[in-house]
C-alpha positions as CSV (number, residue, x, y, z in Angstrom):
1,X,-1.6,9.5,-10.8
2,X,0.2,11.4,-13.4
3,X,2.2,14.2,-14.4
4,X,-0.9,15.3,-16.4
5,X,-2.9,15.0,-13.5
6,X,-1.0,17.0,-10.9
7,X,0.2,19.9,-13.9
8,X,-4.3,19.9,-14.3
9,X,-4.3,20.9,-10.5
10,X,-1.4,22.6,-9.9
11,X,0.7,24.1,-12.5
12,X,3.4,25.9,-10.9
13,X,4.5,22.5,-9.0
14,X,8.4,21.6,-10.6
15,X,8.7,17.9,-12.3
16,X,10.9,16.7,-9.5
17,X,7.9,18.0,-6.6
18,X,5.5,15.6,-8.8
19,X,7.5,12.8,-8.9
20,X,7.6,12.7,-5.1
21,X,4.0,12.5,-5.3
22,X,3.6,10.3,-7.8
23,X,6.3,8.1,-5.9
24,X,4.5,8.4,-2.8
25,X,1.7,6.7,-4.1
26,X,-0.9,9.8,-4.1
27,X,-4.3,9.4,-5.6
28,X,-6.1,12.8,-7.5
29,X,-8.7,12.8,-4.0
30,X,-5.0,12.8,-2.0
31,X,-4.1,15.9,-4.0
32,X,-7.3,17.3,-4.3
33,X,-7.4,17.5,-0.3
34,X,-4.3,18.5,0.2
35,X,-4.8,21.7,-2.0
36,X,-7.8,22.3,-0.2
37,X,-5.7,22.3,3.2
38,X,-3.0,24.4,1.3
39,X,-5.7,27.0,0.3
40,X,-6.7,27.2,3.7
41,X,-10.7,25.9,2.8
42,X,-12.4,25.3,5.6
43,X,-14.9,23.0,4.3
44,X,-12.4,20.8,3.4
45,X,-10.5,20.8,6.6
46,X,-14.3,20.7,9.2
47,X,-15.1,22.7,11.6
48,X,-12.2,21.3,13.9
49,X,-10.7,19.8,11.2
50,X,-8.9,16.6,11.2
51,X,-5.6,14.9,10.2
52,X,-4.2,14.3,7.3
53,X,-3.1,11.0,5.9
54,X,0.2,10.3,5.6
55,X,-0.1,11.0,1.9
56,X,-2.2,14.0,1.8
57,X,0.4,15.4,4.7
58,X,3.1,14.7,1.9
59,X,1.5,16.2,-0.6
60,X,1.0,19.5,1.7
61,X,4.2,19.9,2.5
62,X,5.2,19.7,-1.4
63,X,3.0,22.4,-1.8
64,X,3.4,24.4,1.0
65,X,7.6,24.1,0.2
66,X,6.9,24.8,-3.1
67,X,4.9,28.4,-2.9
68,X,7.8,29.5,0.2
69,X,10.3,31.7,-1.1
70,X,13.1,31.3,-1.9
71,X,16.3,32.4,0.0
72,X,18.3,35.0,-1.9
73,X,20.7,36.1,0.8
């Protein structure tokens, strides 16, 4: 995967969030899914769901971490 890749799927993501995907040896279906879980798609996650690889659970929490806010105080 590359930089062009992730920026296609997610644009706000920071150079140094993409290079610990690309460094964790995510595919575009790893980041595909893990979008999908970050958006909160229920298709993608089944009825009672199920757990994420160890990549794809890497790739949420870059997400997730990177849409929380930040800290000001």
């Amino acid at each position: 995967m590359t930089r062009d890749d992730i920026a296609h799927s997610v644009a706000h993501l920071d150079d140094v969030k993409a290079a610990e995907v690309i460094a964790a040896g995510a595919t575009v279906r790893d980041l595909d899914e893990a979008i999908a879980w970050a958006a909160g798609e229920s298709d993608a996650m089944g009825e009672l769901g199920h757990p994420l690889s160890s990549v794809t659970a890497l790739i949420y929490d870059v997400l997730t971490a990177a849409e929380e806010p930040e800290d000001k105080g």
